[in-house]
MARBA-3410 file (N, C-alpha, C, O; in Angstrom, 1 decimal):
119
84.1,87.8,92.6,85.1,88.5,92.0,86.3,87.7,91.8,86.5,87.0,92.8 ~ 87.1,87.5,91.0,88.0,86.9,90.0,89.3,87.9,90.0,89.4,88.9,89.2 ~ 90.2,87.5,90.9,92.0,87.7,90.6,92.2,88.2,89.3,91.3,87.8,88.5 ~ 93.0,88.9,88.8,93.4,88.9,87.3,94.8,89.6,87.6,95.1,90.3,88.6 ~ 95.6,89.2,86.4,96.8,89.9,86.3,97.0,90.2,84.7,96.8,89.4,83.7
97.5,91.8,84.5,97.5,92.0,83.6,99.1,92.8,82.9,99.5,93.6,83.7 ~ 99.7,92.6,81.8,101.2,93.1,81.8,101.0,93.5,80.4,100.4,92.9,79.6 ~ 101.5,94.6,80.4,101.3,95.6,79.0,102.5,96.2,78.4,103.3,96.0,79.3 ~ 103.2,96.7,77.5,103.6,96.8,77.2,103.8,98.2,75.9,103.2,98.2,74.8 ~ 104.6,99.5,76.4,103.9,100.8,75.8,105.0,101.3,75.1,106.0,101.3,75.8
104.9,101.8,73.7,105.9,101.8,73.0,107.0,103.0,73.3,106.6,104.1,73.6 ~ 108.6,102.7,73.1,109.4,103.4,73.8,109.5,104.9,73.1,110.5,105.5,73.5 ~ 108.9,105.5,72.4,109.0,106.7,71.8,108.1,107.7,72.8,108.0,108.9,72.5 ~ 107.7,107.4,73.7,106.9,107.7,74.8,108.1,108.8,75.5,109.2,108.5,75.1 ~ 108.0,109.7,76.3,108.5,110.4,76.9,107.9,109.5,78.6,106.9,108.8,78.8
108.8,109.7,79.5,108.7,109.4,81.0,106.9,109.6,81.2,105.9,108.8,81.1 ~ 107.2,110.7,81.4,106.0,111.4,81.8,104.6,110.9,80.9,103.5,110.6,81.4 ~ 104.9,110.9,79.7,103.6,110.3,78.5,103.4,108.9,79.4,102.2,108.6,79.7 ~ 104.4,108.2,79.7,104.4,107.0,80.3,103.2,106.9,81.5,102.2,106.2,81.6 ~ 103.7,107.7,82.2,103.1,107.5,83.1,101.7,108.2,83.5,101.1,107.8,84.4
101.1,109.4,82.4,99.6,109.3,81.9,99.2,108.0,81.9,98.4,107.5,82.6 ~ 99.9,107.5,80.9,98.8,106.0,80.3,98.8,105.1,81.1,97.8,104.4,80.9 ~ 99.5,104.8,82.0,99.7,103.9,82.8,97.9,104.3,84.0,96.9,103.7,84.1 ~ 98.4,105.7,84.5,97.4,105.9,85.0,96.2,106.2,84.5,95.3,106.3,85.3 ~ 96.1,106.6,83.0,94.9,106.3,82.2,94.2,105.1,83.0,93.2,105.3,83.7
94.7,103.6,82.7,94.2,102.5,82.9,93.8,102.3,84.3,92.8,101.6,84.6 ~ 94.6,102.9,85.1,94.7,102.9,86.3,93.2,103.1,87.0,92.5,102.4,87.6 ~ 93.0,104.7,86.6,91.5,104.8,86.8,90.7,104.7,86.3,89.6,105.0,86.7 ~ 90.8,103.7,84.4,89.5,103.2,84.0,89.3,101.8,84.8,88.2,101.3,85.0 ~ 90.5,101.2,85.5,89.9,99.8,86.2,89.2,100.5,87.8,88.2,100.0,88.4
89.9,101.7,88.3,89.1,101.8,89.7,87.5,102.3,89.2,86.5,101.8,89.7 ~ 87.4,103.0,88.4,86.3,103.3,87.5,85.2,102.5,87.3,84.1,102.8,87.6 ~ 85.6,101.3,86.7,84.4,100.1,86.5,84.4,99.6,87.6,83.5,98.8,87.6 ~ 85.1,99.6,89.1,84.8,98.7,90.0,85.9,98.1,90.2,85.9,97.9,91.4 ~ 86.9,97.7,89.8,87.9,97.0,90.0,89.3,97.3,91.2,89.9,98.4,91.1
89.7,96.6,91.9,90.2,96.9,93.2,91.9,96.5,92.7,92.3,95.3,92.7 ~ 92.5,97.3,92.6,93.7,97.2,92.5,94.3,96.7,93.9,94.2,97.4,94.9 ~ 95.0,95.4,93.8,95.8,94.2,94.3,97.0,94.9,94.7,97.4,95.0,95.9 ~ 97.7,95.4,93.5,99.8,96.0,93.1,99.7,96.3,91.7,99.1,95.9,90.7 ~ 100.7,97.5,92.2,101.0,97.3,90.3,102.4,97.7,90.2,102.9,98.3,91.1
103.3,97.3,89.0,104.7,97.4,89.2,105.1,98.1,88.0,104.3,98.3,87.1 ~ 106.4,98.5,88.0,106.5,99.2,86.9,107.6,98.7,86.4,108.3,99.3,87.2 ~ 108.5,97.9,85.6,108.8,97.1,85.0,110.2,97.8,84.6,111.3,97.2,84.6 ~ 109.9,99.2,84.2,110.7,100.1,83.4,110.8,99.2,81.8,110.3,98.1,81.5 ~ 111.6,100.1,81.1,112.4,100.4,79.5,113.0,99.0,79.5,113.8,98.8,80.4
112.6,97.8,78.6,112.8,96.5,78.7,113.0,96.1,77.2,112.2,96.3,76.3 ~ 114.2,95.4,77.1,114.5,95.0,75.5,113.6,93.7,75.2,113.6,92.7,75.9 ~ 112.7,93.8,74.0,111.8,92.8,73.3,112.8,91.4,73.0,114.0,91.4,73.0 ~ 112.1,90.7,72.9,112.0,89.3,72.5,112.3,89.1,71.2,112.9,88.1,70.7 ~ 111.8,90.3,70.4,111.5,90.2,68.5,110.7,91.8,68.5,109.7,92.1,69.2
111.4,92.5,67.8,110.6,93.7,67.4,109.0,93.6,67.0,108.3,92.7,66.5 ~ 108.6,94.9,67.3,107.2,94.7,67.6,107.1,96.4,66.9,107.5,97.5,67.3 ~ 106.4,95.9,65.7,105.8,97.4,65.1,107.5,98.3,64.5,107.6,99.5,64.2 ~ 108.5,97.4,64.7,110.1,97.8,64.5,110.8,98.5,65.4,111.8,99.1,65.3 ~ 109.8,98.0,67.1,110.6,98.7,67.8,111.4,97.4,68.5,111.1,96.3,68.1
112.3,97.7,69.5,113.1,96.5,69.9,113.1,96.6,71.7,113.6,95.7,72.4 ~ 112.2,98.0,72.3,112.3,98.0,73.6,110.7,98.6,73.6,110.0,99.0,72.7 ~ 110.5,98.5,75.1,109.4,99.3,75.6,109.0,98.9,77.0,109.5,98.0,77.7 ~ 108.2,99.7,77.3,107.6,100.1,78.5,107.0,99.0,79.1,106.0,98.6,78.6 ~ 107.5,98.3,80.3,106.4,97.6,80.6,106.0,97.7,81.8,106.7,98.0,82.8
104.1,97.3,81.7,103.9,97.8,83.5,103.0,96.6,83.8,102.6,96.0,82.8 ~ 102.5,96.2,84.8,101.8,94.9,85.5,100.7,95.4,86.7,100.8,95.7,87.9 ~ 100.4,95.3,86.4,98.6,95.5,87.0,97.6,94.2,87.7,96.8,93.6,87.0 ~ 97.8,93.9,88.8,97.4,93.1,89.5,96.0,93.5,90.5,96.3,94.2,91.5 ~ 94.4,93.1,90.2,93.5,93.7,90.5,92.6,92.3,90.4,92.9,91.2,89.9
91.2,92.6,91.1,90.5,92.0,91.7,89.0,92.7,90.8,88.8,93.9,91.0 ~ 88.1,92.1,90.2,87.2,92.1,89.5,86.5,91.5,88.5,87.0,90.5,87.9 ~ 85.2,91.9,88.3,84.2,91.2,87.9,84.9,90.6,86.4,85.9,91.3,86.1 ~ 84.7,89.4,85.4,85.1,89.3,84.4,84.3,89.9,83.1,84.5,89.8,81.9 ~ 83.7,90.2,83.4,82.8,91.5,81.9,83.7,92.5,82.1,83.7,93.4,81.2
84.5,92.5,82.8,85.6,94.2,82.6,86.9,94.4,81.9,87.6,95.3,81.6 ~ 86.8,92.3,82.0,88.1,92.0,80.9,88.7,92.6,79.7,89.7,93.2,79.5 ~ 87.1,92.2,78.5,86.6,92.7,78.0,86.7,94.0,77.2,87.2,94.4,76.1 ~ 86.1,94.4,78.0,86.3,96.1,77.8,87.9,97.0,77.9,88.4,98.0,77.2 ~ 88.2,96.2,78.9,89.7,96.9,79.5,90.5,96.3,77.6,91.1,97.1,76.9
90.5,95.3,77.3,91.0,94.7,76.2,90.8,95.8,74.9,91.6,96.5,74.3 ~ 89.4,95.7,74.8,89.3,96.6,74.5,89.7,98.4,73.4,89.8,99.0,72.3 ~ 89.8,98.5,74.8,90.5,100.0,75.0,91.8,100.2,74.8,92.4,101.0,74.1 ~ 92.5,98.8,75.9,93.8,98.6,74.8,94.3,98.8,73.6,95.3,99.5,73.3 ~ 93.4,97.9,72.6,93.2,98.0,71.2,93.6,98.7,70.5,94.6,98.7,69.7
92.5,99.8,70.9,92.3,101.3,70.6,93.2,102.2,70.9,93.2,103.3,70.4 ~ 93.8,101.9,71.7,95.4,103.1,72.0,96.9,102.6,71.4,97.6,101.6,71.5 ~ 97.0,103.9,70.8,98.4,103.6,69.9,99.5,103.5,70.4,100.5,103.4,69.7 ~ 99.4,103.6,71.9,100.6,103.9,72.5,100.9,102.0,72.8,102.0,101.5,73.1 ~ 99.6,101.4,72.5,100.1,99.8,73.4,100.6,99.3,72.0,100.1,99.5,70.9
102.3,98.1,72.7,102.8,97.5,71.9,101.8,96.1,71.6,101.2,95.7,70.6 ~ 101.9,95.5,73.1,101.4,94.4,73.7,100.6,94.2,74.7,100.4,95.1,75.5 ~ 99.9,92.9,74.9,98.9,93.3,76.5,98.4,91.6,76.6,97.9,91.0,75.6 ~ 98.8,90.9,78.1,97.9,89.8,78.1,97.6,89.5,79.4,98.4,89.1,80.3 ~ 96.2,89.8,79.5,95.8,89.1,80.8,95.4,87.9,81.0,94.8,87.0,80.2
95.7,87.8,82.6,95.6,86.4,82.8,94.6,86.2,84.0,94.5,87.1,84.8 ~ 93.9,85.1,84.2,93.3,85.2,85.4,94.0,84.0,86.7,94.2,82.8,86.7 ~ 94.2,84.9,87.6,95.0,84.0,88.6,94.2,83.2,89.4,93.1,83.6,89.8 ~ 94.8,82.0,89.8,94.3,80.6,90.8,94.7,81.0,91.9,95.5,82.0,92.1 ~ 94.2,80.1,92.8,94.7,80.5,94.3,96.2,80.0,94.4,96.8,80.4,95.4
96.9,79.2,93.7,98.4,79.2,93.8,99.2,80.4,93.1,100.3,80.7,93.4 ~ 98.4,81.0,92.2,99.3,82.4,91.4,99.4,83.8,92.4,100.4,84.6,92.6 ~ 97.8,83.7,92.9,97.9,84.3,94.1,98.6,84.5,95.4,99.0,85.6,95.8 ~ 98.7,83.3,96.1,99.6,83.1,96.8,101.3,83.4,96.5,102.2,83.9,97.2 ~ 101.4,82.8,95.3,103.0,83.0,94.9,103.4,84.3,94.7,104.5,84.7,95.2
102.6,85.1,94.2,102.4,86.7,94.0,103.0,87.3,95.1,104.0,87.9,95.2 ~ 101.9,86.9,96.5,102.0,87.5,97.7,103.3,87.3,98.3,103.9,88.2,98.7 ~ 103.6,86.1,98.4,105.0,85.5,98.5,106.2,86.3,98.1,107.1,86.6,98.8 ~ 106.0,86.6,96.7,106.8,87.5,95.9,107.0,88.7,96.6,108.0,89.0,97.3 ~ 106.2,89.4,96.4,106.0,90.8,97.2,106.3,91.0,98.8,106.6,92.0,99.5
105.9,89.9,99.2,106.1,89.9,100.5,108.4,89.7,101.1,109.2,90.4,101.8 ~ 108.7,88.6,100.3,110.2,88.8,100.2,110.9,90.0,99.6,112.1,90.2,99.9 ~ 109.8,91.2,98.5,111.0,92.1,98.0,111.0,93.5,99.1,111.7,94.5,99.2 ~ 110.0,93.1,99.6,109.2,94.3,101.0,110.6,93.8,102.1,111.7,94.5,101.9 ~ 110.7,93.0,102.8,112.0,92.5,103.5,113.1,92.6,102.9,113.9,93.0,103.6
113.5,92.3,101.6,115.0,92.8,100.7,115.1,94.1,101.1,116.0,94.6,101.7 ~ 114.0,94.8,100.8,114.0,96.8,100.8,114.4,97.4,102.4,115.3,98.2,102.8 ~ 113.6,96.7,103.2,113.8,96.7,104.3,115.4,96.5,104.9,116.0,97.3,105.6 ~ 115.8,95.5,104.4,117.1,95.2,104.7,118.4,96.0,104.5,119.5,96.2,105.0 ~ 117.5,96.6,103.2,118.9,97.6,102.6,118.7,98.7,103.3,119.7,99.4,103.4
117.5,99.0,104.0,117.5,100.3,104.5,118.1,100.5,105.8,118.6,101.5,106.4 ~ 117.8,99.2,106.0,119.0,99.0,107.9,120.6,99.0,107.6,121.3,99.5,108.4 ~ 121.1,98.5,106.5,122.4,98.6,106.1,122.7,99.7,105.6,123.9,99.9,105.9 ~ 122.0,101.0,104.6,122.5,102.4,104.9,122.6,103.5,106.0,123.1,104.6,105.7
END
């Protein structure tokens, strides 16, 4: 099984809630095929780079999972096919992406912590 990280991008005319169907749409077609969800983050309402389809913001979320690569694929896929996605690119992570990841997460777990001792 093969690391993957994946960041998507869902167009801002979405309501909160629409958001967060689709997010967990994906959510359970990757536990679905097998796929072991790592983290996943939610990015929130983020201004584009260059409009996309004429919009200038959107949703982004990051999906960090552990599975076979035939599910790539498919998960791409499916993407495709849903009108809600601006953008989408996965990547497959090395043992230094991994590690840095964990790294990451592991310092914002201690920031959180921190602030909670200082309220």
């Amino acid at each position: 099984m093969n690391q993957y990280e994946t960041v998507f991008i869902l167009t801002p005319v979405l309501s909160e809630d629409q958001m967060k169907e689709a997010v967990k749409k994906y959510e359970g077609y990757l536990k679905q095929n097998g796929a072991k969800i790592v983290h996943q983050e939610n990015w929130g309402l983020r201004k584009l780079a260059y409009p996309i389809q004429k919009k200038s913001t959107g949703f982004y979320h990051v999906f960090e999972y552990k599975t076979e690569g035939t599910l790539i694929a498919k998960l791409e896929t499916a993407f495709k096919r849903d009108e809600r996605m601006l953008r989408f690119l996965t990547v497959k992570l090395d043992k230094h992406a991994i590690a840095y990841n964990e790294k990451k997460r592991h310092k914002k777990k201690e920031e959180k912590t921190e602030e909670t001792k200082e309220s």
